[in-house]
Structure formats: C-alpha cells, structure tokens
C-alpha positions in Angstrom: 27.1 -7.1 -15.9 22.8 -8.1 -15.7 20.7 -5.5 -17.3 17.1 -5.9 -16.5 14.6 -5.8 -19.3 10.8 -5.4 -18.9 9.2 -6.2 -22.5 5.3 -6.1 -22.9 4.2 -8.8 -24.5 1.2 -7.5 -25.4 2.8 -5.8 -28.7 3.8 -7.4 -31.7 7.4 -6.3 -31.7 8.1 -7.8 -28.5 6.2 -11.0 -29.4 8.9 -11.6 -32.4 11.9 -10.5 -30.4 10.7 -12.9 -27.5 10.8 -15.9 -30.0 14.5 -15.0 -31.7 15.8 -15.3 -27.8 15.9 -18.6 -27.5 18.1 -19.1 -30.6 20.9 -18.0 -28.9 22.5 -20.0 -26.2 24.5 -17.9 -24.1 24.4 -14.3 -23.1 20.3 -14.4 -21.7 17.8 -16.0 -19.2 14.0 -15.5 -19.0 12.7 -15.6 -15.6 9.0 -16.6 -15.6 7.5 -15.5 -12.0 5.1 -18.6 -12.4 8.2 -21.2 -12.2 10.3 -19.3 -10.1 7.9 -18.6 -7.1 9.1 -15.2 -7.1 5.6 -13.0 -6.9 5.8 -9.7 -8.7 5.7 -6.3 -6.3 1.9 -5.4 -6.9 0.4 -8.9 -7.6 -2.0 -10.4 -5.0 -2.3 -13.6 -4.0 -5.3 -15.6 -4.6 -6.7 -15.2 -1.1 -6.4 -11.3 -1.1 -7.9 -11.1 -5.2 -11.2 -12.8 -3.3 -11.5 -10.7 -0.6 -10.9 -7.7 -2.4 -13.1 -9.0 -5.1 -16.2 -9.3 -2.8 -15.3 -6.2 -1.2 -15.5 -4.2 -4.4 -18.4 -6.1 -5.6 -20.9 -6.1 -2.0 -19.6 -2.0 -2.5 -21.0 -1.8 -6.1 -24.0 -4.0 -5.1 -24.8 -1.6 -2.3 -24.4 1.9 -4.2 -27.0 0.1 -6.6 -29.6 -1.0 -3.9 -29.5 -4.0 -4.9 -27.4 -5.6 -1.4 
C-alpha cells in the first residue's frame, strides 16, 4: 500500500523528521515537484504569475490614482 503524506516544512518538527528519512533505505520516496516536472494543482506557471502580477498591480496602481 502508498500512503500520501503532506508535511509542512515550515515547522520545526517536520524539518527533523524530514532529515531521519533518508536514514532508512527502504520503505519511502520523496517526490520533489521541481525534479519530477509534476506541477502542483494550484501553482502557476511563470507566464500566468506575470500576468496576474501586472494585473493586480496596474489594479492597485489605478485604485491609488497613481496609473
């Protein structure tokens, strides 16, 4: 059976438990979404963060008077 796991690695805990994982050799792999090529549900790619980047900012800019 594969479980799926989602750790944050923002917390302490998680940072320890994520370096004891590699100890072991069988039973576990980490998947890293930047060496896999496998984009998270949600992310954007470069190309769409601009856009919407420069949309939300010309929106700000406007509301402000100042575009």
């Amino acid at each position: 059976m594969v479980d799926t796991v989602y750790l944050d690695d923002t917390t302490t805990k998680c940072r320890k438990l994520l370096k004891e994982f590699p100890h072991y050799k069988q039973g576990f792999q980490l998947e890293n979404p930047a060496t896999n090529g496998i984009v998270p549900e949600g992310y954007m790619t470069p190309e769409e963060f601009r856009t919407e980047a420069k949309t939300s900012l010309t929106k700000i800019l406007n509301e402000h008077g100042i575009y």
